[in-house]
KETOR-326510 format. One record per residue (C-alpha): residue in three letters; x, y, z. Coordinates in steps of 0.25 Angstrom, whole numbers. Layout:
BEGIN
{ALA {X Y Z}};
...
//
This chain:
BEGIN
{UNK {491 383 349}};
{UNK {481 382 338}};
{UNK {472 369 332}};
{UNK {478 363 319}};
{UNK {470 352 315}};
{UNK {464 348 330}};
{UNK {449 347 323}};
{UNK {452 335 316}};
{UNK {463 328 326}};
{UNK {453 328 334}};
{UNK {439 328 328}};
{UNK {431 317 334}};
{UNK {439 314 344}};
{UNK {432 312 359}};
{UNK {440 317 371}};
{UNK {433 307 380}};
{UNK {441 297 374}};
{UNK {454 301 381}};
{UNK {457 305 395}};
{UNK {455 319 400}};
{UNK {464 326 399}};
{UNK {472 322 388}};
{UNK {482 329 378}};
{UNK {477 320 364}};
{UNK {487 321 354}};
{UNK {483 317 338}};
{UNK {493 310 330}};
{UNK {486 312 315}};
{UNK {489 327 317}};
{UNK {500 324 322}};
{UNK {505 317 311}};
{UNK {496 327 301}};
{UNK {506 338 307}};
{UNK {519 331 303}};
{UNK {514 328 291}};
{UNK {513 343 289}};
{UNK {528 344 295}};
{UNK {534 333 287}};
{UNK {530 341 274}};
{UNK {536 354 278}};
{UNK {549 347 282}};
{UNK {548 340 268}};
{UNK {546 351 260}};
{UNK {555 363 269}};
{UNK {566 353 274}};
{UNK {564 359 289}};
{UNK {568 348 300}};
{UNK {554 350 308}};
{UNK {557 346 323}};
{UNK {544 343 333}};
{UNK {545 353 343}};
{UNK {543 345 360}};
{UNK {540 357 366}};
{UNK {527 357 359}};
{UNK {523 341 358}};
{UNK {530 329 363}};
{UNK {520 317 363}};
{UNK {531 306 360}};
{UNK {521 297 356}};
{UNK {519 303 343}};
{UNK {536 305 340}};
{UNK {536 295 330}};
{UNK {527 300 322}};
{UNK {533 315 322}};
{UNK {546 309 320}};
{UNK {542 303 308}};
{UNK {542 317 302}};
{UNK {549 327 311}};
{UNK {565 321 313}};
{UNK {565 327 327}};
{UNK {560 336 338}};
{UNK {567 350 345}};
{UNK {566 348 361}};
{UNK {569 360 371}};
{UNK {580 353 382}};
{UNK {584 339 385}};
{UNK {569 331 387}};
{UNK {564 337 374}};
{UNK {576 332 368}};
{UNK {577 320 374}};
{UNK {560 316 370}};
{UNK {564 320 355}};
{UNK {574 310 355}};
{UNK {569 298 363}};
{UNK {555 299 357}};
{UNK {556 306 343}};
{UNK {569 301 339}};
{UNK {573 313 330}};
{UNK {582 324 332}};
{UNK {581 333 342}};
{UNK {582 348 343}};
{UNK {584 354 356}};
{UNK {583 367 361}};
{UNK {583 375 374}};
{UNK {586 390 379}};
{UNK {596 385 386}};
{UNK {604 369 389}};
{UNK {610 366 403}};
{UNK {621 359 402}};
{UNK {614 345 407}};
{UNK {603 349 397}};
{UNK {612 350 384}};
{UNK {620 337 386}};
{UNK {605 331 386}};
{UNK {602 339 373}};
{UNK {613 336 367}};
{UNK {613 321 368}};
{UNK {597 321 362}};
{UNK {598 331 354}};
{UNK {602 333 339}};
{UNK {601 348 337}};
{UNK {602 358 350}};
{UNK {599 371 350}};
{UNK {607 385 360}};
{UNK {598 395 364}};
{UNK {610 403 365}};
{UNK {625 408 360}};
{UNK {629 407 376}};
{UNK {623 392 377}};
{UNK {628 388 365}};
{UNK {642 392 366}};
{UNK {641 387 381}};
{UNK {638 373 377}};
{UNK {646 374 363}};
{UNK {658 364 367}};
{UNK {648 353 372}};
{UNK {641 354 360}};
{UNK {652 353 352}};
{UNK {653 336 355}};
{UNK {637 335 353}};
{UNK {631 330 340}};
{UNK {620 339 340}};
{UNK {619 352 331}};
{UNK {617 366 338}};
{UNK {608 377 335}};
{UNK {607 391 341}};
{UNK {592 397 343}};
{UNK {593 409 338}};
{UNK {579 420 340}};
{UNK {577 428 328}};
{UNK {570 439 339}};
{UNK {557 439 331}};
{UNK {544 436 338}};
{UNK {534 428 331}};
{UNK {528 418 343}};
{UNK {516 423 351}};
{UNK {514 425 363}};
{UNK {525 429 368}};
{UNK {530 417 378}};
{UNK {533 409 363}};
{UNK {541 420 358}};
{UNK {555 415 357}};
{UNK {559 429 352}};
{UNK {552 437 362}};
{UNK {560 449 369}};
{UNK {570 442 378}};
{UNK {568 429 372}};
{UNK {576 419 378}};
{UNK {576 408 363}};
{UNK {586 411 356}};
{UNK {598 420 352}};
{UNK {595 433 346}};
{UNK {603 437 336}};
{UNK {610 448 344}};
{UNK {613 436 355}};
{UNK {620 428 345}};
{UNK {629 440 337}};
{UNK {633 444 351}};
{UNK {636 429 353}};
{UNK {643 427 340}};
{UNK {652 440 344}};
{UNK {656 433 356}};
{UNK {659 420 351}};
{UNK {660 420 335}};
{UNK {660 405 334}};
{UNK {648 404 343}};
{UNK {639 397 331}};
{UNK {651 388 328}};
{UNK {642 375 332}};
{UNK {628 379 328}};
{UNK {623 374 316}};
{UNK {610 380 318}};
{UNK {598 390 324}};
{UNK {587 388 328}};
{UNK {574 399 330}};
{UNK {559 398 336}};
{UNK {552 410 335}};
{UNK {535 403 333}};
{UNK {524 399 338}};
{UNK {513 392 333}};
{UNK {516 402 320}};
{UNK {516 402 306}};
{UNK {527 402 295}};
{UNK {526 417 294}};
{UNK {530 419 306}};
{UNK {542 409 304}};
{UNK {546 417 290}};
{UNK {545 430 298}};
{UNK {555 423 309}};
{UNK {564 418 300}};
{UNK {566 431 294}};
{UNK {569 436 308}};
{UNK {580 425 309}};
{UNK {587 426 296}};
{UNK {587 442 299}};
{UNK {595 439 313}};
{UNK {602 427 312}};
{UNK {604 424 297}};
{UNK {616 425 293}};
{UNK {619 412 303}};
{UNK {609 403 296}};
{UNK {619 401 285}};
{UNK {629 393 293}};
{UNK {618 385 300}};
{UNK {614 373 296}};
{UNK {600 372 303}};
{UNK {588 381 306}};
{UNK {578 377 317}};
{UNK {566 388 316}};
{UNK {560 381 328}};
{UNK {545 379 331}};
{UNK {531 385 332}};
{UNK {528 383 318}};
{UNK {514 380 316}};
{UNK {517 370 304}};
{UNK {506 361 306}};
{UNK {495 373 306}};
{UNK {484 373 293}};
{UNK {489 385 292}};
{UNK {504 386 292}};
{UNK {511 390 279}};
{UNK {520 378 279}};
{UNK {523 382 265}};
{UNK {529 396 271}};
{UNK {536 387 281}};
{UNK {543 378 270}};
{UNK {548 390 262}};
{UNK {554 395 276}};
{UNK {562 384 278}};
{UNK {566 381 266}};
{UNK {573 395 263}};
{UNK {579 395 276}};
{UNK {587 380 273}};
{UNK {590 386 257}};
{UNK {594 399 263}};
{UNK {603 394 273}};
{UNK {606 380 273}};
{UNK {598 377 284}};
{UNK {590 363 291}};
{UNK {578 371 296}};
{UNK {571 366 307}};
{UNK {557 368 311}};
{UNK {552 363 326}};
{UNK {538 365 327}};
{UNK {531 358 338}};
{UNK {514 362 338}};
{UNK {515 360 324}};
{UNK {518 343 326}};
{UNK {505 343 334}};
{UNK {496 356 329}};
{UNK {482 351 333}};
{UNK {486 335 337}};
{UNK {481 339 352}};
{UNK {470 340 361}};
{UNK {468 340 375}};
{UNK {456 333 381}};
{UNK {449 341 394}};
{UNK {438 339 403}};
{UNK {429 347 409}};
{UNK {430 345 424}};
{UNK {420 357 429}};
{UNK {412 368 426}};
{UNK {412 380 436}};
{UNK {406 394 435}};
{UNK {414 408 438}};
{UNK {410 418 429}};
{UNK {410 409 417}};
{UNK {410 392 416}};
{UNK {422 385 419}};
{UNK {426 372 415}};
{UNK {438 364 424}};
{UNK {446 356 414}};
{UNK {454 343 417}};
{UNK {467 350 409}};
{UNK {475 364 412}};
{UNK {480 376 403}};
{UNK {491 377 413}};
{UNK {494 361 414}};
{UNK {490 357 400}};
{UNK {488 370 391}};
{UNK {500 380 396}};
{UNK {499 387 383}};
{UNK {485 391 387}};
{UNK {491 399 398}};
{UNK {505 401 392}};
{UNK {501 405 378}};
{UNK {489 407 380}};
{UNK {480 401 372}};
{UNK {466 394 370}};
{UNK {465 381 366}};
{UNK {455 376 360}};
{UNK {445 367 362}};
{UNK {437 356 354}};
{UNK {420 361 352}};
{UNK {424 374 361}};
{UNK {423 390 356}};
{UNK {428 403 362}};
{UNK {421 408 374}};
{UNK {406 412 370}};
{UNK {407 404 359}};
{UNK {398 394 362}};
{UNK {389 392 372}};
{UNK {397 388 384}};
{UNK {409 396 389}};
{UNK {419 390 398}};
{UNK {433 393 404}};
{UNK {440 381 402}};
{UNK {448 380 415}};
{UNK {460 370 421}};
{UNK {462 360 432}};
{UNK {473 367 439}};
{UNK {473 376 449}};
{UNK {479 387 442}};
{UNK {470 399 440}};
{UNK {474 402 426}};
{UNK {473 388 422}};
{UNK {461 392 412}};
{UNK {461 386 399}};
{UNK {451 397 393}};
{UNK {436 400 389}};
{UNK {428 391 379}};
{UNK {414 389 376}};
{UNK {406 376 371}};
{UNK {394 371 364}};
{UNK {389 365 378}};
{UNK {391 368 393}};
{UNK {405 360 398}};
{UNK {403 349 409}};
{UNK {410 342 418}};
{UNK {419 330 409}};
{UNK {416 336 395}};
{UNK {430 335 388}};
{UNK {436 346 381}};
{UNK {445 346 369}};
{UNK {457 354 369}};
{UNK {462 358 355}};
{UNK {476 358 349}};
{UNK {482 351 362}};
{UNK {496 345 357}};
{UNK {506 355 356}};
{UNK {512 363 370}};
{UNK {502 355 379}};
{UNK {505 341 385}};
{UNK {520 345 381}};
{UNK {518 358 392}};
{UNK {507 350 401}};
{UNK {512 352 417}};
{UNK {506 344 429}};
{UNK {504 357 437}};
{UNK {494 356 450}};
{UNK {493 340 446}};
{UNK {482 341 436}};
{UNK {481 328 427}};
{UNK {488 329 414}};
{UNK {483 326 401}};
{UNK {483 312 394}};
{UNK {492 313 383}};
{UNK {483 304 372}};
{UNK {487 301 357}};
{UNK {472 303 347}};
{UNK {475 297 332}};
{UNK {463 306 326}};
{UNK {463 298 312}};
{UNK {461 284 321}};
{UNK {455 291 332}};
{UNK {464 282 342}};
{UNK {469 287 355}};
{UNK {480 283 365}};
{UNK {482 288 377}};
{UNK {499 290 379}};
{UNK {499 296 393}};
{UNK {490 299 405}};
{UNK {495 307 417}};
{UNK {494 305 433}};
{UNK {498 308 446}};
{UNK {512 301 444}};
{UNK {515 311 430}};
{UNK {512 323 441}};
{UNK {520 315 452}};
{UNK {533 314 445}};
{UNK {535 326 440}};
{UNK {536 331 454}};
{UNK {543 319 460}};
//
C-alpha cells in the first residue's frame, strides 16, 4: 500500500480541523486518478470496473461513474450498492453462491461470474431464464501476488478453476461451457504491467484455446494503473492484442488505483508511557482500522515521521484496543510526542474504512470528504454507540 501523490493531496492541510479520528478522502486525486483511467480505457478499449472490496465511499459514485460504466462486487450487498449508488453495471463474483444469494445476484447484476465447473452446472438451468451474461474464473496457476494470503494461485488455492479442474470437467459434461460467454482471472496485487504480461502468458499457455469462442476477458484487479510509475503504455498494448487476437471485451477491475494516495487517517496522541523504549497510545487501531498492518503486514507511513533512529525521537506507535498485538510499528519525529499532538497517516483510502470493524467498542473513525484544490471539507459520517449497538442487536 504505497503513497501516490499523498504529498500534494494533502500538503497544507491541518489535521485539527477535523474530528479525531477520521478516515479523509480527497476528491481532486480522486478525480486525477480517473482521468488517468479514462485515457487507458480510450486508448486500449478495456471496460475498467471500480473494484468495492477496496473503496466504497458512495459519496464520491457520481463522479467515478462519469468515467468508469460500472463497479465488480463480491456477493449480494456489494452488488446491490453498485447498483443503487453507482448506477452502472454490475459484476459480481464469489467463490461460491447459495441459492438465496444467487437469485439476489442475479436480479442486480449484469454479468456474474462461477468459481467453479461443479456450481455452474448446478445452477445452469436457473440461469438459463436470467439476462445476465456468465463467466467462469479460471486460475492460470502462476504466482505473481505477495505475500502469500493475496496469492490467488497459491498451492491449493480455492479462486479459480485450474486447467486440469476444467478438462476433467469438460470430459465429464462436453457442453459444460455451453452458457459462458466468458473468463475471468486475478492473479495481482498492487503490481505492475510486467507482471500482467508474464500472467497473461501463463493463461493463454493453459487455457487458450477457449479464448477464441469467448466474447469477454475480465483480467481482474491489483493493477497499480494510477501509480507514477506504472507502464500504462505496456498495459494498453496488453489489451489490445488480446481483444485483436481473439475477439475479446477485456475487462480491467482495479480497485486502489481509483483511490491511490486520495486517503489519510487523522490520529491523536492519547499518552506516552515508557518500557524499554517510548510508547505512544493512539485514538485508532491496526487491528480495528489498519487490518493490512497485521494481515499483510505493512508500515504505513506517516506525515513529518522517519524510520526508527531517524530522527531524534523514537516511538512505538500503539492502538487503543486491548489486543497485545495491536501495534501500529516504530517511528521517530523531529520533537518529542505529547498527549493531543495529531498524527497524519498516509495513503489511507483503499482496504481501510471498507475492512474497519468495531471490535472491544473503540470509536470509529470519522469518514470526512477534503477538496485539496479548494481546501473545503465535509464531514459525511461520525460514528457512536448506537453504530456499535446495532450490529450486535
Amino acid at each position: 500500500m504505497g503513497s501516490s501523490s499523498i504529498g500534494s493531496a494533502f500538503e497544507g492541510f491541518d489535521p485539527y480541523t477535523v474530528p479525531s479520528p477520521s478516515f479523509v478522502i480527497d476528491e481532486r486525486t480522486i478525480a486525477d486518478n480517473l482521468r488517468m483511467l479514462g485515457e487507458v480505457q480510450e486508448r486500449s478499449g478495456a471496460v475498467i470496473l471500480m473494484a468495492l472490496k477496496a473503496f466504497a465511499l458512495p459519496a464520491v459514485f457520481a463522479r467515478v461513474a462519469e468515467v468508469l460504466s460500472g463497479v465488480c462486487a463480491s456477493g449480494p450487498y456489494e452488488a446491490r450498492l453498485g447498483k443503487e449508488c453507482h448506477g452502472g453495471a454490475v459484476h459480481t463474483f464469489s467463490p461460491a453462491y447459495s441459492p438465496e444469494d444467487l437469485e439476489e445476484v442475479l436480479a442486480l447484476s449484469d454479468h456474474v461470474v462461477f468459481n467453479s465447473p461443479s456450481q455452474w452446472l448446478r445452477y445452469r438451468e436457473r440461469c438459463a431464464s436470467s439476462r445476465c451474461a456468465f463467466a467462469l474464473r479460471v486460475n492460470p496457476e502462476h504466482s505473481e501476488a505477495e505475500p502469500a494470503i493475496y496469492d490467488p494461485c497459491a498451492p491449493y488455492s480455492r479462486l479459480g478453476t485450474t486447467e486440469r479442474a476444467l478438462r476433467a470437467a469438460l470430459a465429464d459434461e462436453p457442453e459444460l461451457l455451453s452458457g459462458i460467454t466468458g473468463l475471468h482471472m486475478h492473479t495481482l496485487c498492487e503490481q505492475g504491467s510486467e507482471a500482467l504480461e508474464r500472467t497473461v502468458a501463463a493463461l493463454e499457455r493453459r487455457f487458450g484455446e477457449w479464448l477464441p469462442q469467448m466474447r469477454r476477458l475480465n483480467l481482474g484487479g491489483g493493477h497499480h494503473i494510477t501509480k507514477p510509475e506504472y507502464d500504462r503504455e505496456r498495459l494498453i498494448a496488453i489489451v489490445k492484442r488480446l481483444s485483436e487476437t481473439y475477439g475479446l471485451q477485456v475487462y480491467l477491475e482495479p480497485g486502489e488505483a481509483v483511490v491511490l494516495g486520495s486517503g489519510a487517517l487523522v490520529a491523536t496522541v492519547l499518552d506516552v508511557i515508557e518500557n524499554g523504549m517510548q510508547i505512544a497510545i493512539l485514538d485508532v487501531s491496526a487491528t480495528a482500522h489498519m487490518p493490512d498492518v497485521l494481515e499483510m503486514p505493512y508500515r504505513p507511513e506517516i506525515r513529518g515521521a522517519g524510520m526508527p533512529g531517524e530522527r531524534a525521537y523514537t516511538y512505538r506507535l500503539g492502538g487503543l484496543t486491548c489486543l497485545a498485538g495491536d501495534v501500529i510499528g516504530d517511528y521517530s519525529f523531529a520533537e518529542p510526542l505529547a498527549p493531543g499532538d495529531r498524527l497524519v497517516f498516509e495513503d489511507m483510502a483503499h482496504y481501510t474504512f471498507i475492512k474497519t470493524t468495531m471490535f472491544n467498542g473503540v470509536p470509529h473513525p470519522a469518514l470526512v470528504l477534503h477538496h485539496s484544490g479548494s481546501g473545503q471539507l465535509r464531514v459525511l459520517r461520525r460514528f457512536g454507540y448506537h453504530d456499535f449497538l446495532t450490529r450486535l442487536t
